[in-house]
KOLGU-4560 file (N, C-alpha, C; in nm, 3 decimals, padded with zeros to 5 digits):
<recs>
<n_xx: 00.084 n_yy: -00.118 n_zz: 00.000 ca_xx: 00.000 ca_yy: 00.000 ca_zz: 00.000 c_xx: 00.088 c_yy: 00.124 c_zz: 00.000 mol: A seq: 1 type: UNK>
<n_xx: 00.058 n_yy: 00.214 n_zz: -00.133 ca_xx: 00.126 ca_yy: 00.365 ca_zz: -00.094 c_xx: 00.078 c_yy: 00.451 c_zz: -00.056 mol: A seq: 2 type: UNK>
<n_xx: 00.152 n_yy: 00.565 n_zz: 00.020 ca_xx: 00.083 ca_yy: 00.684 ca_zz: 00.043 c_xx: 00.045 c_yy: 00.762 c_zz: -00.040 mol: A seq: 3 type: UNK>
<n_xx: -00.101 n_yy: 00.851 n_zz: -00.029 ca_xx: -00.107 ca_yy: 00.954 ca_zz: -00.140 c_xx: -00.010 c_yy: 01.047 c_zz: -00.117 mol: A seq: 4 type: UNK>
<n_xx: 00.013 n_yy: 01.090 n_zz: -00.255 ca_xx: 00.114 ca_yy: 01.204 ca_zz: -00.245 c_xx: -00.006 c_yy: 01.331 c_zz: -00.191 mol: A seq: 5 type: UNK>
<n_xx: 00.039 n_yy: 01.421 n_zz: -00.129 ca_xx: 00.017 ca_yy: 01.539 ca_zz: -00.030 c_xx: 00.001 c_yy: 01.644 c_zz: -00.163 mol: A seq: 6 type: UNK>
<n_xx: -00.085 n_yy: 01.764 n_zz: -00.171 ca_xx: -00.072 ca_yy: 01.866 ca_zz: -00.261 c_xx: 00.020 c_yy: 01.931 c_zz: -00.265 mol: A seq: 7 type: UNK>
<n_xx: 00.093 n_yy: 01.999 n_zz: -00.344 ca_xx: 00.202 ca_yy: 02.064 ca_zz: -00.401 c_xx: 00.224 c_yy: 02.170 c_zz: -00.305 mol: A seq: 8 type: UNK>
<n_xx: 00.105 n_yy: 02.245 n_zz: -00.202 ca_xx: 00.184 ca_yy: 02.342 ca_zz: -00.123 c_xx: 00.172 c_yy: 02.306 c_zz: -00.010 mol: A seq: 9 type: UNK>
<n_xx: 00.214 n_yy: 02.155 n_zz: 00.021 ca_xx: 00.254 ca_yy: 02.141 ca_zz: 00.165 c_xx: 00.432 c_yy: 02.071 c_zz: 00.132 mol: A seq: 10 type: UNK>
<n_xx: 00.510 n_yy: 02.109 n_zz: 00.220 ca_xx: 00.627 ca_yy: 02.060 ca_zz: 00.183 c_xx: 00.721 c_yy: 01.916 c_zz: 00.195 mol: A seq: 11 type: UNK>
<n_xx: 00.765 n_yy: 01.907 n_zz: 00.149 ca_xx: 00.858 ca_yy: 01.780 ca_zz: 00.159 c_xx: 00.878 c_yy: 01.770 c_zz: 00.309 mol: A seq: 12 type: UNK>
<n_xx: 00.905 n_yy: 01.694 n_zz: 00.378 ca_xx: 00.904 ca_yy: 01.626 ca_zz: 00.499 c_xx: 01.079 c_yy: 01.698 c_zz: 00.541 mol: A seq: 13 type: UNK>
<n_xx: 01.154 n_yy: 01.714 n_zz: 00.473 ca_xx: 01.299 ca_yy: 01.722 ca_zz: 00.467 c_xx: 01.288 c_yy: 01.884 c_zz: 00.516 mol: A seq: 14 type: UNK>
<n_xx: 01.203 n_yy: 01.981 n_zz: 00.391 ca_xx: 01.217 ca_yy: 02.096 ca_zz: 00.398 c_xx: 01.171 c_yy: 02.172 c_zz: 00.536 mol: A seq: 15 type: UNK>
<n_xx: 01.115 n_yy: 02.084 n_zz: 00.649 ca_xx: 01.096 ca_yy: 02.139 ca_zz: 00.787 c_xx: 01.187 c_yy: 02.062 c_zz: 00.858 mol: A seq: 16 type: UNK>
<n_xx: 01.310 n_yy: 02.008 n_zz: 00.849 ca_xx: 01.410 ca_yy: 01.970 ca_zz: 00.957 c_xx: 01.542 c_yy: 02.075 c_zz: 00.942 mol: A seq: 17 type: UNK>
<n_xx: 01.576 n_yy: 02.098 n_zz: 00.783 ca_xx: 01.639 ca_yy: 02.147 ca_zz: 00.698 c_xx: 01.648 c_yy: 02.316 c_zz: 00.753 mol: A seq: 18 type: UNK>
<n_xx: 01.775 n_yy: 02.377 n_zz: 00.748 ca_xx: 01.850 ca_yy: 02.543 ca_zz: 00.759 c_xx: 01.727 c_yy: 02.613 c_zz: 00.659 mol: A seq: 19 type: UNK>
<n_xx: 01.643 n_yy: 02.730 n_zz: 00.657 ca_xx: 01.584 ca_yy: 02.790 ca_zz: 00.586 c_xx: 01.652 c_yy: 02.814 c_zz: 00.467 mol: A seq: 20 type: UNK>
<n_xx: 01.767 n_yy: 02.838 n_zz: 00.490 ca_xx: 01.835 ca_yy: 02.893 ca_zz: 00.375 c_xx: 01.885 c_yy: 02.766 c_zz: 00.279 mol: A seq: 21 type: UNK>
<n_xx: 01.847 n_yy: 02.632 n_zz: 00.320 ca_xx: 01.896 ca_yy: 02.546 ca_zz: 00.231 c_xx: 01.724 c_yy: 02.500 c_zz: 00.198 mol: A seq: 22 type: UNK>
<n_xx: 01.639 n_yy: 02.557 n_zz: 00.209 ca_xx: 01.506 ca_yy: 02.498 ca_zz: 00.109 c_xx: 01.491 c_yy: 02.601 c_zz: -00.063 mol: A seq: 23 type: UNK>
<n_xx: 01.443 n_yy: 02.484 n_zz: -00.111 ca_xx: 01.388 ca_yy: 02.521 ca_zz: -00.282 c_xx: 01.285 c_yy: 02.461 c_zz: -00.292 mol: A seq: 24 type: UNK>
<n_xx: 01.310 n_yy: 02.515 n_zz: -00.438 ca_xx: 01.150 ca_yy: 02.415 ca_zz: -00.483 c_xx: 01.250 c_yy: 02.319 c_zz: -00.566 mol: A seq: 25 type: UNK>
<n_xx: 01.178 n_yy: 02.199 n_zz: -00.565 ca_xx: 01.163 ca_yy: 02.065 ca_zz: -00.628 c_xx: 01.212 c_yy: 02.089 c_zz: -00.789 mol: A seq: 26 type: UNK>
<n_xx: 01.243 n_yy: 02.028 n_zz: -00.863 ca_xx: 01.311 ca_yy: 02.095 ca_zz: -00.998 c_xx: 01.175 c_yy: 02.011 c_zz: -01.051 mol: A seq: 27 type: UNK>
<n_xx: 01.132 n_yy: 01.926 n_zz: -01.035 ca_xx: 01.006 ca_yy: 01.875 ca_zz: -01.091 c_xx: 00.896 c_yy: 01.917 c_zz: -01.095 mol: A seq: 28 type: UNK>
<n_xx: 00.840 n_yy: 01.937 n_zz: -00.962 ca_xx: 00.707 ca_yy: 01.946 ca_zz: -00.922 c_xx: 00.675 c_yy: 02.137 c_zz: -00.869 mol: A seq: 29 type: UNK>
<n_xx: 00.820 n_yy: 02.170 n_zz: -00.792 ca_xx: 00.813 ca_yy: 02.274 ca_zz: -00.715 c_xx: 00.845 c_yy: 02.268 c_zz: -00.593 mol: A seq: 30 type: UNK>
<n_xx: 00.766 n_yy: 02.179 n_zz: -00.526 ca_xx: 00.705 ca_yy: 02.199 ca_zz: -00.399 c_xx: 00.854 c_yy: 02.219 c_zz: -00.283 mol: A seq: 31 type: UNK>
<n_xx: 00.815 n_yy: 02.264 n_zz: -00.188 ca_xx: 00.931 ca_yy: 02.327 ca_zz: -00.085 c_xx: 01.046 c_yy: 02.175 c_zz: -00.073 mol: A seq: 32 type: UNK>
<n_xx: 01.158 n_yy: 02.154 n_zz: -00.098 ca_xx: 01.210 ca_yy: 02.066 ca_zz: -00.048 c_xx: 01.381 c_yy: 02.107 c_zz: -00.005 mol: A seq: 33 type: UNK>
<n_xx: 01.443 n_yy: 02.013 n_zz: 00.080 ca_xx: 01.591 ca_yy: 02.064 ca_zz: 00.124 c_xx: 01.636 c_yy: 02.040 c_zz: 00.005 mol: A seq: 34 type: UNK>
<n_xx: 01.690 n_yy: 02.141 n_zz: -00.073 ca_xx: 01.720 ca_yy: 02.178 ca_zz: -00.224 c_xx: 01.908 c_yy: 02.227 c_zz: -00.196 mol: A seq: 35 type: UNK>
<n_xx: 01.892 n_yy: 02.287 n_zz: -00.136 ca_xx: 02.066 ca_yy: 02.341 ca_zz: -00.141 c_xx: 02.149 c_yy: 02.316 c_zz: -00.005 mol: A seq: 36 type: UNK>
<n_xx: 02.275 n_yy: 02.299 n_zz: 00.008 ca_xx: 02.363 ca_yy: 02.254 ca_zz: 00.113 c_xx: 02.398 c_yy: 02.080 c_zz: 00.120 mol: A seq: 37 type: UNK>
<n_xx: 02.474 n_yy: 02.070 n_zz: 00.224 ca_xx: 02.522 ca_yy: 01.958 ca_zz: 00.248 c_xx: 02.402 c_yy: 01.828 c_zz: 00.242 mol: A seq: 38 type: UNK>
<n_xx: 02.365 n_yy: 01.750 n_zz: 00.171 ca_xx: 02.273 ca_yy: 01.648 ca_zz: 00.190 c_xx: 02.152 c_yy: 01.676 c_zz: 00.101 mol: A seq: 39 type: UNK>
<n_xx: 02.116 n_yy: 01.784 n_zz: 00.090 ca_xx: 02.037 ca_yy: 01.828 ca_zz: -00.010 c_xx: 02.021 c_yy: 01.757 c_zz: -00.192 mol: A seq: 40 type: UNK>
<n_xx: 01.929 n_yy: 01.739 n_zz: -00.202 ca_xx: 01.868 ca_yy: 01.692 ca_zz: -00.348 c_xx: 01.711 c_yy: 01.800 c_zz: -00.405 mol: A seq: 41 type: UNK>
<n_xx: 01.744 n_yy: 01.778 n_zz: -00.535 ca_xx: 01.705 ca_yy: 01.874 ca_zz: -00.621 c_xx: 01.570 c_yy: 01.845 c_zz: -00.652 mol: A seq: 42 type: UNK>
<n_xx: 01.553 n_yy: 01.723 n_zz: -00.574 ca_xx: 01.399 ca_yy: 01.667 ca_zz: -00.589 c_xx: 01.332 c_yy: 01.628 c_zz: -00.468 mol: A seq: 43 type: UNK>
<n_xx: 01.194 n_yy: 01.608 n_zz: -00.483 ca_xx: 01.120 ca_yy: 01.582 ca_zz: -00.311 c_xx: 01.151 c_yy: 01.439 c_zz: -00.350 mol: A seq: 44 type: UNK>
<n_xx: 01.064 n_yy: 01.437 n_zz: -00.222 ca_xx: 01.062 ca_yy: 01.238 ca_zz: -00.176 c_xx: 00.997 c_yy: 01.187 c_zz: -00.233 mol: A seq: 45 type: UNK>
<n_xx: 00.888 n_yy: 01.251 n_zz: -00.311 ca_xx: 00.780 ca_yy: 01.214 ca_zz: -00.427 c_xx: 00.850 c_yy: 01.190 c_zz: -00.595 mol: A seq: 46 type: UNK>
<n_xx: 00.913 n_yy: 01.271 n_zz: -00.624 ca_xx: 00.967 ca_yy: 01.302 ca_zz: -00.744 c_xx: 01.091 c_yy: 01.257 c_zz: -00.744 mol: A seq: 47 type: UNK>
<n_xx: 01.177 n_yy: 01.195 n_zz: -00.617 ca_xx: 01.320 ca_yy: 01.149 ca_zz: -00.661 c_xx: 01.327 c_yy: 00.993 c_zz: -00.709 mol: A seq: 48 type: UNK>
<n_xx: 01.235 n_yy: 00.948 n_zz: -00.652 ca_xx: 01.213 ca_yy: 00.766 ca_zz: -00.682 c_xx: 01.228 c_yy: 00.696 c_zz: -00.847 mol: A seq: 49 type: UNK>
<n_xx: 01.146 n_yy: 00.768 n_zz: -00.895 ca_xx: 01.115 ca_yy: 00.719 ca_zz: -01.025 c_xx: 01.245 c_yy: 00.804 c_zz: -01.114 mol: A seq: 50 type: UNK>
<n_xx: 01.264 n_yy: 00.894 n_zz: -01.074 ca_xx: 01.360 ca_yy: 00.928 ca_zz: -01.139 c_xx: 01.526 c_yy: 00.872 c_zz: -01.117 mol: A seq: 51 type: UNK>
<n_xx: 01.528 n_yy: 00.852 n_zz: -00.973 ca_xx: 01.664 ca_yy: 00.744 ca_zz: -00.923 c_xx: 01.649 c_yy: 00.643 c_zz: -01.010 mol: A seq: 52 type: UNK>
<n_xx: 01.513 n_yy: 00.580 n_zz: -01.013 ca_xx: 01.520 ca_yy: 00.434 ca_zz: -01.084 c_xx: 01.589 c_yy: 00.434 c_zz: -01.202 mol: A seq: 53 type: UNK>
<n_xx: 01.537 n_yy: 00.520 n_zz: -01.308 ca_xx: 01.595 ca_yy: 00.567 ca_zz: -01.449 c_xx: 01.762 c_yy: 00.578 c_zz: -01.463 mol: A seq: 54 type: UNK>
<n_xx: 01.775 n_yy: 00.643 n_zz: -01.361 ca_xx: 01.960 ca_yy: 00.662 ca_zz: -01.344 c_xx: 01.997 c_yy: 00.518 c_zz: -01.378 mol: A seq: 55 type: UNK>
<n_xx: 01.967 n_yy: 00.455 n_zz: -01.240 ca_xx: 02.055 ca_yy: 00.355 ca_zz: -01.196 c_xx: 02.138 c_yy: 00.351 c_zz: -01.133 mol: A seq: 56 type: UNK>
<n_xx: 02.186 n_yy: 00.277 n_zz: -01.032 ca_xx: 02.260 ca_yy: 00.275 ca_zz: -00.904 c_xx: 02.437 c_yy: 00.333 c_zz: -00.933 mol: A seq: 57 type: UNK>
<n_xx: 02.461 n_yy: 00.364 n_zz: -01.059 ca_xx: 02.583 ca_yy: 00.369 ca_zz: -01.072 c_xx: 02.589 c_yy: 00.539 c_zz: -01.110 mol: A seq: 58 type: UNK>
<n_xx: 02.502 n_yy: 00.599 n_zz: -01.096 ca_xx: 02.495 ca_yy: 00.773 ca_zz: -01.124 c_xx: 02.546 c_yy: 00.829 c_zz: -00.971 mol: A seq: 59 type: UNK>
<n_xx: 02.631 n_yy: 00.919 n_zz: -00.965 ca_xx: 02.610 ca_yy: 00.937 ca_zz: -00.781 c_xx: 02.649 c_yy: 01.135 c_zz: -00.862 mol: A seq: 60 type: UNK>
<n_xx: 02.568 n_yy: 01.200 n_zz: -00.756 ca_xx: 02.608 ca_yy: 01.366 ca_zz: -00.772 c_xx: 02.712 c_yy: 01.401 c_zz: -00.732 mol: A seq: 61 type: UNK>
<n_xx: 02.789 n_yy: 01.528 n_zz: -00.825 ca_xx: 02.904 ca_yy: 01.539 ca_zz: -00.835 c_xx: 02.924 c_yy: 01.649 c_zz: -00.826 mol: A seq: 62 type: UNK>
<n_xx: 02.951 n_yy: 01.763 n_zz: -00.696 ca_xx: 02.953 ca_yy: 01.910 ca_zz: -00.732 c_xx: 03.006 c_yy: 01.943 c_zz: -00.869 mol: A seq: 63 type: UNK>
<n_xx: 02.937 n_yy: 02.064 n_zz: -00.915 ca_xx: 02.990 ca_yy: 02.146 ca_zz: -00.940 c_xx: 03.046 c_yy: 02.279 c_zz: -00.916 mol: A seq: 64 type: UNK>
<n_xx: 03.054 n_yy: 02.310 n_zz: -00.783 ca_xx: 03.109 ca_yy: 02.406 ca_zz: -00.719 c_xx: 03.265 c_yy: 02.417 c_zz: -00.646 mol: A seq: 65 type: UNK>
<n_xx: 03.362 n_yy: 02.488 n_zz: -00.620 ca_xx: 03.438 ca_yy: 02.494 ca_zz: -00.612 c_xx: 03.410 c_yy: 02.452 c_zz: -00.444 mol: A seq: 66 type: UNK>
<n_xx: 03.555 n_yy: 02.423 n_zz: -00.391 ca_xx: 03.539 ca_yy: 02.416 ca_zz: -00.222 c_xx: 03.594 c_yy: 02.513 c_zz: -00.166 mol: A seq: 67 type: UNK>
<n_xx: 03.482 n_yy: 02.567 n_zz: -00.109 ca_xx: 03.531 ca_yy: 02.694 ca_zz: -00.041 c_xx: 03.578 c_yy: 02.663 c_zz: 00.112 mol: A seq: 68 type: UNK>
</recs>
């Protein structure tokens, strides 16, 4: 059994544990999720699944930012 997904303006579960300054919106959907900083992904908990699947276990994120 899955959960329904929640409407678009309540937020990712992440984006209320998460630094204010590290929430975005979802690159998919929108909706509020921990988007920037350490641990952060560019997608909610709704929208990263199906799209992880597609990757495949051998994709891993790779800054592109310098280390400051």
């Amino acid at each position: 059994m899955t959960t329904a997904v929640p409407p678009i303006n309540e937020p990712d579960p992440s984006a209320l544990i998460c630094p204010r300054d590290q929430v975005g919106p979802c690159a998919l959907c929108g909706r509020k999720t921990h988007r920037y900083g350490r641990g952060g992904c560019p997608l909610c908990q709704w929208c990263a699944p199906p799209v992880m699947e597609q990757w495949g276990p051998d994709v891993h994120y790779i800054s592109t930012r310098g280390k400051n």
